[in-house]
N, C-alpha and C positions, 0 to 999 in steps of 0.2 A: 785590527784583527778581523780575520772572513769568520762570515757569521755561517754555522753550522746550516746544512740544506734541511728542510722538515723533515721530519719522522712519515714513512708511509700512514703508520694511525695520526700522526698529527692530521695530516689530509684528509683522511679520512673523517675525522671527526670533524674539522673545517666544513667538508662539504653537506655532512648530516645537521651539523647545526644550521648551515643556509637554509636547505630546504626543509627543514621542519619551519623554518623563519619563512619562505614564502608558502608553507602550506596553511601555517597559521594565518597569516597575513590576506590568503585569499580569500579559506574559507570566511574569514570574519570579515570579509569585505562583500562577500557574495549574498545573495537573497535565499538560503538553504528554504528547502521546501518538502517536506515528506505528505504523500498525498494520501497514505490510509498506514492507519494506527489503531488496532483493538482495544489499547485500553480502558477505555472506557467500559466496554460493556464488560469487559474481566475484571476490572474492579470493580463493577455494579455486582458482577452475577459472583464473589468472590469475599461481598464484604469489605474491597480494602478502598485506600482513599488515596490519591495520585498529587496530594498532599504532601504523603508522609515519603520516606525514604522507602522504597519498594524493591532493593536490592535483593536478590535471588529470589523475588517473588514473581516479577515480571521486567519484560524491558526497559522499562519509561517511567518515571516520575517527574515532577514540576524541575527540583534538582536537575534530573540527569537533559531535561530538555534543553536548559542553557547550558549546560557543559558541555553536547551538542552541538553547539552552538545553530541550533531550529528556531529560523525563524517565524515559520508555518508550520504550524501542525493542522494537517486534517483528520478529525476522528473520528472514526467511523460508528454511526449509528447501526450497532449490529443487532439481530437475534433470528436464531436459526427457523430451521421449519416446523419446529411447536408451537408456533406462535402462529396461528392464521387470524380470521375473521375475530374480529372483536376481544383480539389481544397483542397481534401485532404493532398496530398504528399505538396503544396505549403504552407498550412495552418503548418507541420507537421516540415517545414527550418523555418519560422517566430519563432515559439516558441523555435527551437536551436536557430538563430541566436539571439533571445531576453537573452537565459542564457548566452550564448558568453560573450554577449555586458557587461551582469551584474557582471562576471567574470572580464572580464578587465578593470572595472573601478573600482573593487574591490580588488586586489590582495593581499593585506596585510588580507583579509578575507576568500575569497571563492578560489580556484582552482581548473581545468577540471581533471574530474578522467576516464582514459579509458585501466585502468588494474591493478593487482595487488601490481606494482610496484607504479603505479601513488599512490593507496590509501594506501599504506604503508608511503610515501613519504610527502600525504595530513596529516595523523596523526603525524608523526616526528615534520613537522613546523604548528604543532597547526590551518588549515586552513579548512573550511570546504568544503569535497571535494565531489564535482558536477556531480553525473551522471546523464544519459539520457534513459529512458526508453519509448519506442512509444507502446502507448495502442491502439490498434487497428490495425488492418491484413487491415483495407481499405487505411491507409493513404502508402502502397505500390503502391494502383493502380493497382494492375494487374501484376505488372512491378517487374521481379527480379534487373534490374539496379538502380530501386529505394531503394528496399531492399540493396544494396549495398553504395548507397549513403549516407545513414539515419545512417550506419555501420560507414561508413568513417567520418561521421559528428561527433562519439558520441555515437551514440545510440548502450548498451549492452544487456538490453534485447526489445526482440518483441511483445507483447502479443497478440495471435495469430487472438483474436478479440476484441471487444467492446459485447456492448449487441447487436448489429447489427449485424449479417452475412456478410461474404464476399463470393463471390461467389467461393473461395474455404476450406472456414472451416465453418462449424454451432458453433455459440454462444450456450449458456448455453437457455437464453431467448426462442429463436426458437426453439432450439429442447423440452424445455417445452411444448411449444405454438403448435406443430406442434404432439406431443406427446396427448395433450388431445384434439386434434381437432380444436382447435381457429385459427383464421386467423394468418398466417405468410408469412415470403418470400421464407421459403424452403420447396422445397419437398421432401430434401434427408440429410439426416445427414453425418457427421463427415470430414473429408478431403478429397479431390480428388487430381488425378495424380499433379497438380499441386500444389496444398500443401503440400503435400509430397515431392514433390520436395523444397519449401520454408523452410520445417523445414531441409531438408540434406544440404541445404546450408547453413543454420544457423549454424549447427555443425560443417560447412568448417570455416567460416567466425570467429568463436567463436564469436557469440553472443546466448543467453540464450534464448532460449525458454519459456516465458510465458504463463500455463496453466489458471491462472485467468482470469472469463469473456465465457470459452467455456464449450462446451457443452461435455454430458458423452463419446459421440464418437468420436468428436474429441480431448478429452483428451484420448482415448485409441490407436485412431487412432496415434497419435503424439509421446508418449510414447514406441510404435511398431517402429516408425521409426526415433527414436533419441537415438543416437550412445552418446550423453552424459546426465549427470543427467540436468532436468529439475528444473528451479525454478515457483511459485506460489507466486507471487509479493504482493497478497493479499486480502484473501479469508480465512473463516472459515472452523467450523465443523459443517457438517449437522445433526451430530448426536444430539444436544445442538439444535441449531438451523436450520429446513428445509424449507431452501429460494434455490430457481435455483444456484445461485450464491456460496454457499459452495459445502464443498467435501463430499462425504459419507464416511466411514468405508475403504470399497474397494479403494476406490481411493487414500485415505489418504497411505491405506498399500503398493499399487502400486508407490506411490511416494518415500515412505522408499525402498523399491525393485530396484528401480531405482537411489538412492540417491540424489534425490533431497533435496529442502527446501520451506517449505509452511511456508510464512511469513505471519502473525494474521493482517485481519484486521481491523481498531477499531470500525466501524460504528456500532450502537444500533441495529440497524433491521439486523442486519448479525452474531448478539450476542444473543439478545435477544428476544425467540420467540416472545413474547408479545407485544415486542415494534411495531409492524407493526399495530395491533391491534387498542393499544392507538395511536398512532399516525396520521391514520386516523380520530378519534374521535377529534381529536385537528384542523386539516383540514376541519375537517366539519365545526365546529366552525368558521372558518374563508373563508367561501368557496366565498363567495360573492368578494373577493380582489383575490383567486386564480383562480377565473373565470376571472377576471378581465385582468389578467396576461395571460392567456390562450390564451385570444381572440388576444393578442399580440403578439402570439406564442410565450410565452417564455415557452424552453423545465420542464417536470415535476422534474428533480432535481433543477431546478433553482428557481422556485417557492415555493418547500419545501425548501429551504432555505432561499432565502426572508423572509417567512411566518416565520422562526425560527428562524430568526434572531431581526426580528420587535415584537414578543412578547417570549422575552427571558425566563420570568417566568416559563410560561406554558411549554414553550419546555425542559426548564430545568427537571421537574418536571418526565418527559418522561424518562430518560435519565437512564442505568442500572448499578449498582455498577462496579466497578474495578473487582471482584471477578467473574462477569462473563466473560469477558475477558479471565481471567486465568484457571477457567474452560474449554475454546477451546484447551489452551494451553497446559495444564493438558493430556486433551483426544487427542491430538495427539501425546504427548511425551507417553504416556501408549499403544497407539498404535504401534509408530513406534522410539521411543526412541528421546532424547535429539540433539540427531545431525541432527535431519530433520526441526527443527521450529524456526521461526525468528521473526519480527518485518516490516508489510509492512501499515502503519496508513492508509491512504488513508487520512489524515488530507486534507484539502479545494477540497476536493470532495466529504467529504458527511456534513451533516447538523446537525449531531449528534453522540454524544464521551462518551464513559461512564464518568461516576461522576472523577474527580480528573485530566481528561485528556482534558484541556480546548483549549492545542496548545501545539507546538512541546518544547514549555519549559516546560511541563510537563514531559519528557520521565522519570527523572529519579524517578518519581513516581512506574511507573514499577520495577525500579531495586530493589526499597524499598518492594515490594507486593514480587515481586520474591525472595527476603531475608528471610519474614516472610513464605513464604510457604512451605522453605525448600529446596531451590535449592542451591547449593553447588557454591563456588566463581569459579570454572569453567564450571560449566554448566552455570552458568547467563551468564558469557561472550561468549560461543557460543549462547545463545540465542541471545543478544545481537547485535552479529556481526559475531560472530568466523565462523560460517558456511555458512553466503551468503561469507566470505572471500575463505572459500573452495572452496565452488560452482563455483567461478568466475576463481580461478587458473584452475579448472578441465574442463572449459569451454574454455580458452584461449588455442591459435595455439601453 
């Protein structure tokens, strides 16, 4: 007897079950690598513990990181521009001593990663392993012996600012602000003797250089005087989308030139030109609650987030396909080839992710998108991971 031909959905489901089999199979075979994650300091400044189950509170918890399937996490040592002289650098040990602490009451889970050998060693015994990234050039102080301490503490890369300035590098922000005439804090862009001096130390010390967050000249400035390749923790393409905050063309090509790595990062308004647009329009809607907030001075990413979190709908609503995501991704591997781009979420620091990427147990979403689009089982894996793994041997004493 002739055996019946399949069913179109037979095929169908045939071929969905393959490829979710080799999307599982690769991600879990790959070195995942997310190079900047707030949680920490949103659970610090939040009262919560990364611990517990932290569903619809923020992205990320210990859970959702293996399910994830994150083999790296770098988290970032954050705190805005309240914090100067002789409360940043103390603000800056609180948030290590807080991953420490969560470290060793977890060790069947998480373990501290502070080199090559450590996160080879973290992937071997299956643990998710912990680094420390400090966002901002103020939480040094002034002080090269801090910049050493924050090194000896942990911390592998530096990012040279915040959207604040420090009195020796211009932000991305400022040199905007300062560029079309609006009030700012500088009057001179890009690094001085003494930042220059911070980043040659950085190349002594091997810790990474983070361009994300500063401004054109001091990402030229920094570039001129770093003796190794630079990483970009987590910032777009300007060419897709122009906010302060991504890179141009130039600068993209100058990072390939330099061998760096510019890890993607996921927020809507750094994705999609649009989204800043509507997004406002949704704020206005609710402006009476973010005035309200205002007057309490809570800073303006805290309140866009509140605001989008309390009316989930509409913010959803905001939010831009996966496919533009991969579009940044696209235009800097066509730019500067496959070995320069990475994965840096900024998950619980911004208020908004494209469609499918709801928290960090999403990631293998990506590996699925990057299957369909034609990237090859080793290109994904240095997208993945394979090249901040480079970066960081080529950065190390």
């Amino acid at each position: 007897m002739l055996s019946r031909p399949a069913s179109c959905l037979s095929v169908f489901l045939l071929t969905l079950s393959l490829h979710l089999t080799a999307q599982k199979n690769l991600h879990e075979n790959a070195i995942v690598v997310d190079t900047h994650n707030d949680v920490l300091s949103t659970a610090t400044m939040k009262g919560l513990n990364i611990e517990d189950d932290l569903r619809g509170k923020t992205h990320s918890d210990l859970s959702r990181f293996r399910k994830g399937g994150v083999d790296i996490q770098i988290f970032s040592i954050f705190c805005d521009e309240k914090f100067g002289k002789g409360t940043a650098f103390r603000q800056a040990i609180r948030e290590i001593d807080s991953l420490d602490a969560i470290v060793a009451r977890n060790p069947d889970k998480i373990m501290l990663v502070n080199s090559v050998a450590d996160l080879r060693e973290a992937v071997r015994l299956h643990r998710i392993g912990a680094m420390k990234g400090v966002e901002g050039g103020h939480m040094i102080e002034d002080r090269m012996d801090y910049l050493d301490s924050l090194y000896h503490r942990g911390a592998r890369y530096l990012t040279l600012t915040w959207n604040n300035s420090t009195s020796w590098a211009s932000s991305a922000w400022d040199e905007t602000f300062l560029d079309s005439g609006k009030p700012t804090t500088i009057t001179k862009k890009g690094l001085n003797e003494f930042g220059r001096d911070v980043v040659k130390h950085m190349n002594e010390l091997g810790m990474l250089v983070d361009l994300s967050h500063v401004g054109p000249q001091t990402f030229y400035d920094a570039l001129a005087v770093s003796k190794k390749p630079v990483i970009v923790s987590h910032s777009c393409a300007w060419a897709i989308c122009p906010v302060p905050r991504n890179l141009t063309d130039d600068q993209i090509r100058a990072i390939g030139k330099n061998g760096g790595v510019i890890h993607l990062n996921f927020y809507s308004g750094f994705l999609d030109s649009s989204y800043n647009r509507h997004k406002q329009a949704f704020l206005d809607r609710h402006q009476s609650e973010a005035d309200s907030l205002k007057s309490l001075q809570w800073p303006s990413y805290e309140i866009d987030d509140y605001i989008s979190k309390k009316y989930v709908e509409e913010a959803d609503s905001l939010r831009p396909s996966m496919n533009v995501l991969l579009n940044h991704l696209d235009h800097i591997v066509d730019l500067i080839g496959v070995n320069h781009v990475g994965l840096g979420s900024d998950f619980d620091g911004i208020e908004s992710a494209p469609q499918d990427l709801d928290g960090v147990e999403d990631m293998p979403v990506i590996t699925s998108a990057l299957i369909v689009r034609g990237y090859s089982k080793k290109e994904i894996k240095k997208i993945l991971g394979g090249n901040f793994v480079r970066l960081l041997k080529a950065n190390e004493k």
